[in-house]
C-alpha positions as CSV (number, residue, x, y, z in Angstrom):
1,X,-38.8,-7.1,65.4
2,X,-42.3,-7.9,67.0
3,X,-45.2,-8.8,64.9
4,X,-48.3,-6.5,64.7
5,X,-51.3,-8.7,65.2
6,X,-54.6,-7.7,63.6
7,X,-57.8,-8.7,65.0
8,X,-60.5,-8.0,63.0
9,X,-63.9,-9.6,61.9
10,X,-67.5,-8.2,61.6
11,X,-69.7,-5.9,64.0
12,X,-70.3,-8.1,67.1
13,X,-67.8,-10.6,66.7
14,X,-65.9,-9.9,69.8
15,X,-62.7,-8.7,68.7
16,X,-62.7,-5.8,72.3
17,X,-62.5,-8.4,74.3
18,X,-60.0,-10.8,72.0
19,X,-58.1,-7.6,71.6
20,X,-57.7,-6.7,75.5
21,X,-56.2,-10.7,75.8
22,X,-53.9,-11.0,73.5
23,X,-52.2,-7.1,74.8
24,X,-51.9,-8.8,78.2
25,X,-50.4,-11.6,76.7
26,X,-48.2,-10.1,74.1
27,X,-47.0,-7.1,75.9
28,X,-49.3,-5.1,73.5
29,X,-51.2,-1.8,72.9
30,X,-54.2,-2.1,70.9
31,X,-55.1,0.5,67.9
32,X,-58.1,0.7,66.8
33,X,-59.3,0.4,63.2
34,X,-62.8,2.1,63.6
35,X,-63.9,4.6,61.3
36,X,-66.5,5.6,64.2
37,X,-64.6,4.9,67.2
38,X,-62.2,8.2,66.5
39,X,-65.6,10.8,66.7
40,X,-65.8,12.1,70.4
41,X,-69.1,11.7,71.2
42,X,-70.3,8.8,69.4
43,X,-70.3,6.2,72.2
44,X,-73.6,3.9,72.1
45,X,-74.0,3.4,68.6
46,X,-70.3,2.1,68.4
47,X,-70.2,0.2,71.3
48,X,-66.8,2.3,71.9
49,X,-65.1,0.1,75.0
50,X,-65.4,1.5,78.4
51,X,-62.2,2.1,80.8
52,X,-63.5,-1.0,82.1
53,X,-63.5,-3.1,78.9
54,X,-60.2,-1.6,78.3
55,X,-58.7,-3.6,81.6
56,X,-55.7,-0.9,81.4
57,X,-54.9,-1.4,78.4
58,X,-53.6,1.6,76.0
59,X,-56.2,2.0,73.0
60,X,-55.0,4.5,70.8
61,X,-57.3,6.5,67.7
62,X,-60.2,6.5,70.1
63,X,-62.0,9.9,70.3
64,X,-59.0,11.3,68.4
65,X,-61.7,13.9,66.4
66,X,-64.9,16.1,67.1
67,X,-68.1,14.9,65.1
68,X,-68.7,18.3,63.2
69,X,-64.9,17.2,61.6
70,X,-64.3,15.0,58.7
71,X,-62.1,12.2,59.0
72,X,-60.5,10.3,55.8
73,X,-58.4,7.2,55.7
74,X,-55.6,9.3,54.9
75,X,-56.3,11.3,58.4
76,X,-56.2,8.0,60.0
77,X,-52.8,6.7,58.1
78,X,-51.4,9.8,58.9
79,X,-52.0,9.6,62.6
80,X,-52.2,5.7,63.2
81,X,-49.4,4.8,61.4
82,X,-46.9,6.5,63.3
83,X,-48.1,5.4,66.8
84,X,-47.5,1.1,65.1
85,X,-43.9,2.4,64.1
86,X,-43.6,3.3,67.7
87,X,-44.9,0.7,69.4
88,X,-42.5,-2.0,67.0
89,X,-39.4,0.2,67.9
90,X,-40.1,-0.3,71.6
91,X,-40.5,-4.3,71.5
92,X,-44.0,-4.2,72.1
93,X,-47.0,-6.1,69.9
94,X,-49.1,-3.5,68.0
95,X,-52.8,-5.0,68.2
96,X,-54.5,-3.4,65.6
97,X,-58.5,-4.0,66.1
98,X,-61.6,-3.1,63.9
99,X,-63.9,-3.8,61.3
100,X,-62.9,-0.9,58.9
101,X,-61.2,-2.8,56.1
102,X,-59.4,-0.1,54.5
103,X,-57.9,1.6,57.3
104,X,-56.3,-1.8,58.2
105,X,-55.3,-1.7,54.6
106,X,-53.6,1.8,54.9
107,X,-51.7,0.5,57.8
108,X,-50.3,-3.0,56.6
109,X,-49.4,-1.6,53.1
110,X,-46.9,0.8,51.6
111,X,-48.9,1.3,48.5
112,X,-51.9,1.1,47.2
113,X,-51.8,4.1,45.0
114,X,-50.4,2.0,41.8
115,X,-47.3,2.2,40.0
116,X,-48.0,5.3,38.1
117,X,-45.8,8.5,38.8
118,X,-47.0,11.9,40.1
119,X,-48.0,14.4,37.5
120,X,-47.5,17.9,39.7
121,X,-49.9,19.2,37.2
122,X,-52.3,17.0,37.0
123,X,-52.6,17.2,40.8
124,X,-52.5,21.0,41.2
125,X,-55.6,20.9,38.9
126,X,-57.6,18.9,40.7
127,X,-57.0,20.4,44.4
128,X,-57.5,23.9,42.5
129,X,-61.1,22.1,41.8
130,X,-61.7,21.1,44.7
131,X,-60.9,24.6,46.7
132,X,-63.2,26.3,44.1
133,X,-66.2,24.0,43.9
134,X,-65.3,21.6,47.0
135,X,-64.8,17.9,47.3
136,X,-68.4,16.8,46.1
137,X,-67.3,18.2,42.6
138,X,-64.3,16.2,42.1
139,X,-65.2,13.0,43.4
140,X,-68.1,13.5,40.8
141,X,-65.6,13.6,38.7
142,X,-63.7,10.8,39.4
143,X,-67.1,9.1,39.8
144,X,-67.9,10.0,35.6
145,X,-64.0,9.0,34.8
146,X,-63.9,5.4,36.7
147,X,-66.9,4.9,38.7
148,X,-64.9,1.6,40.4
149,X,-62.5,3.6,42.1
150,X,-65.2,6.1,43.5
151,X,-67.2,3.3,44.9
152,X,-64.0,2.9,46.9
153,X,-63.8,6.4,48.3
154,X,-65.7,8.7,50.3
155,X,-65.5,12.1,48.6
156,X,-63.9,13.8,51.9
157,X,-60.7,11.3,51.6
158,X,-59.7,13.7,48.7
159,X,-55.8,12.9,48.6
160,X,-56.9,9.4,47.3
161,X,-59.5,10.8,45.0
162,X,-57.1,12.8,43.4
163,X,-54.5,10.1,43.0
164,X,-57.3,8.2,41.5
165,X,-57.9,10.7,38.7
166,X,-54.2,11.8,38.6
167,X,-53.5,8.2,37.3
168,X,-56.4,8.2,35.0
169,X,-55.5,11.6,33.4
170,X,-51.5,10.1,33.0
171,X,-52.7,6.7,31.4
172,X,-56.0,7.3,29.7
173,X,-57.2,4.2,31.9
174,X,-59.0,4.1,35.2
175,X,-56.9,3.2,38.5
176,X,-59.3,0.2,39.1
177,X,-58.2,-1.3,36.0
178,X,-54.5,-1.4,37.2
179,X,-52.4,-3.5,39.4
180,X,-52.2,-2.0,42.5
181,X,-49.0,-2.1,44.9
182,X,-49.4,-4.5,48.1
183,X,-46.3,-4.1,49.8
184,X,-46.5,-5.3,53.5
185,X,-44.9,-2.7,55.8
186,X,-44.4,-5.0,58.9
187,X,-44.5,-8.6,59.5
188,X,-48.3,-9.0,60.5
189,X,-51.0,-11.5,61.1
190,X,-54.4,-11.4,61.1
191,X,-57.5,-13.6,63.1
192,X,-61.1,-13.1,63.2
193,X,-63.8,-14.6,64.9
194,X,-65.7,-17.7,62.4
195,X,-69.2,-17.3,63.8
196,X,-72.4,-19.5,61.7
197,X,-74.3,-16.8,60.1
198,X,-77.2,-17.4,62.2
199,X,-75.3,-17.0,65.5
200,X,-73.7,-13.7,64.4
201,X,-76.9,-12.2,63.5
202,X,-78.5,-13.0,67.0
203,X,-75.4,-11.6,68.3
204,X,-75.7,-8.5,66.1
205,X,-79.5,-8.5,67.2
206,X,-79.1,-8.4,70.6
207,X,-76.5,-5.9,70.8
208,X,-78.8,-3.2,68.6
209,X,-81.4,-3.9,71.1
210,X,-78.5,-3.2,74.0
211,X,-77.6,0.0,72.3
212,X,-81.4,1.3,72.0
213,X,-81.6,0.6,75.7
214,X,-79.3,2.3,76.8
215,X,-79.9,5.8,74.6
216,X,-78.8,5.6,71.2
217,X,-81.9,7.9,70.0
218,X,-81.4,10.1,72.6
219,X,-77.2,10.2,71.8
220,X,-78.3,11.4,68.5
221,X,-80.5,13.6,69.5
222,X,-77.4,15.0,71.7
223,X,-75.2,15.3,68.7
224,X,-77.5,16.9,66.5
225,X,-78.2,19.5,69.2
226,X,-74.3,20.0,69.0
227,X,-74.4,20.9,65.5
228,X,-74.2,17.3,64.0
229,X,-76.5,17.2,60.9
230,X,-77.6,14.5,58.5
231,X,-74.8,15.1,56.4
232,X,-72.2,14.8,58.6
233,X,-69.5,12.3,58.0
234,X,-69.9,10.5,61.2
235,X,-73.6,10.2,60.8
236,X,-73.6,8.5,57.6
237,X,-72.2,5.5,60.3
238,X,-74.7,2.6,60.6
239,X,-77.1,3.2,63.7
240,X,-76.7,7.1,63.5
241,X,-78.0,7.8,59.7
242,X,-81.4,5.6,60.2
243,X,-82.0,7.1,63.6
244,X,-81.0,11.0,62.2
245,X,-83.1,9.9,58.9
246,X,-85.7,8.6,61.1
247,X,-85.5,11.5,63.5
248,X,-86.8,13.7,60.6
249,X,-89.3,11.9,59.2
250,X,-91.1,10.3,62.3
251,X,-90.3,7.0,62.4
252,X,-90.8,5.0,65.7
253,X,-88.5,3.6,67.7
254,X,-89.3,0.0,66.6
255,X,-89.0,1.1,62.9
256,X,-85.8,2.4,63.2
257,X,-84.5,-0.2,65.5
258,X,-85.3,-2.9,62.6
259,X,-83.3,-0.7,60.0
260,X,-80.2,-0.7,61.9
261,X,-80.3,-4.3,62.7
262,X,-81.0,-5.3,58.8
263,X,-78.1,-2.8,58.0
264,X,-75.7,-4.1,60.6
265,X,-76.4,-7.4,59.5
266,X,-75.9,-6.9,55.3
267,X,-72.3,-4.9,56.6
268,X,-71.0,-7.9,58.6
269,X,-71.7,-10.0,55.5
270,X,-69.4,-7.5,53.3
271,X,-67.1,-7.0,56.2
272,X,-66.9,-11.5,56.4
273,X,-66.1,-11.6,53.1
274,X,-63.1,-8.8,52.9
275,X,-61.5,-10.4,56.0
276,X,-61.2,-13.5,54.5
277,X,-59.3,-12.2,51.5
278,X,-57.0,-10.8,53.7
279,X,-52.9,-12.0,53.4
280,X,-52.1,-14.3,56.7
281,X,-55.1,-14.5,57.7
282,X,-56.7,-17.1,59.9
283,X,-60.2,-17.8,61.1
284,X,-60.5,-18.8,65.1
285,X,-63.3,-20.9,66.4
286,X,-64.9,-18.9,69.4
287,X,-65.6,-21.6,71.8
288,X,-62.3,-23.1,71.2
289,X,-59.1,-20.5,70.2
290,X,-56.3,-21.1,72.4
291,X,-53.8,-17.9,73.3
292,X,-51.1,-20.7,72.5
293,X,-51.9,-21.4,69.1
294,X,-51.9,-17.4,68.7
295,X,-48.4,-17.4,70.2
296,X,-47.2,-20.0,67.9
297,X,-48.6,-18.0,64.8
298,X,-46.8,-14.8,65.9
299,X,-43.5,-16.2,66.2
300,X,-44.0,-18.4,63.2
């Protein structure tokens, strides 16, 4: 069985155009990891590839949900995961591209719910909860229970939220203090991009100046005209909640322009260091990667 390869790495590392390569090479489809890239409509501010960038290339989980929707890692899971099982059963290389950490994670891993069992009741409860009083009121829950595990989640992925408090309520001990299950699904490996610090910011700089060139204020604008509002899931996205926020209290251009560049830049720091924790994972030099030395590392 073929290898899924994972190319992932901060914001404006390059991993589009890696990603495009190595599916010409490999015989590959590429699915992205993007917890952006799946809104329709959200095309500036996540420098979403163009049928031009995508060289004929299948990318799947790209514009796969309306912006007014929510969209949880368990959504993604549900829908991604099926289309990697597909590709492996047809001989083909899965490419799985992004910067969204823990829907890689949801991919590559059986488990990461813990060992404990399912308590029916325990679970009713808490869905109960949440159709009564909504999702806010049980992630604060979970957030006065084990505040660890809620720094984890967003409040709309609720099927992990209420695992989270499920195990709590069965043990008497918070999730985060338990070993949780890694279980590989697939024979994978993963590269990234190993940029200097000060190189990837200029590169991160540059390409928030591209993106206010070519109309990121006024694709907010558009989405909030749609029905898109501040508190909307995909605007809480870096580059759409400064520019909404800023929207509303009059910021200028410049000002908000700075924001999303400081942001961007303190996310590709976080983003740097969860990739490198990652299992098989290997940092490529960007003048000098060779598509051979990838070859030899997916048929190690």
């Amino acid at each position: 069985m073929a290898k899924v390869l994972v190319i992932c790495g901060p914001t404006a590392s390059g991993k589009t155009a890696l990603s495009v390569a190595c599916a010409k090479a490999f015989d590959g489809e590429i699915v992205s990891a993007d917890s952006l890239l799946v809104y329709k409509g959200l095309d500036i501010g996540t420098a979403k590839p163009s049928e031009e960038e995508r060289d004929g290339i299948p990318h799947h989980m790209i514009d796969v949900v309306e912006p007014t929707e929510n969209f949880s890692v368990s959504d993604y899971e549900r829908m991604a995961l099926p289309i990697v099982e597909e590709l492996l059963a047809k001989g083909k290389t899965p490419i799985i591209c992004g910067g969204t950490g823990f829907y890689i994670n949801s991919l590559l891993y059986k488990s990461q719910f813990g060992n404990v069992g399912a308590d029916e009741e325990v679970r009713k409860k808490y869905e109960l909860l949440a159709e009564e009083h909504g999702k806010e009121y049980v992630y604060e829950i979970l957030r006065e229970k084990d505040s660890e595990s809620a720094k984890k989640l967003h409040y709309n992925d609720l099927k992990r939220v209420i695992r989270a408090l499920e195990i709590y309520d069965v043990t008497g001990s918070p999730k985060s203090m338990q070993q949780d299950t890694m279980t590989p699904r697939f024979a994978f490996v993963a590269v990234s991009f190993a940029y200097p610090r000060d190189k990837l910011y200029n590169r991160i700089n540059l390409r928030v100046d591209k993106m206010f060139e070519q109309g990121l204020v006024q694709e907010v604008r558009g989405l909030m005209d749609m029905g898109v509002t501040n508190g909307s899931q995909c605007m809480q996205g870096i580059g759409y909640k400064e520019i909404a926020e800023g929207l509303e209290k009059g910021w200028t251009e410049g000002e908000m322009k700075e924001l999303v560049k400081k942001n961007t830049r303190n996310y590709a720091k976080r983003q740097e260091t969860f990739f490198k924790r990652m299992q098989n994972h290997t940092s490529l030099s960007p003048e000098n990667w060779k598509m051979e030395a990838l070859a030899a590392l997916l048929h190690e």
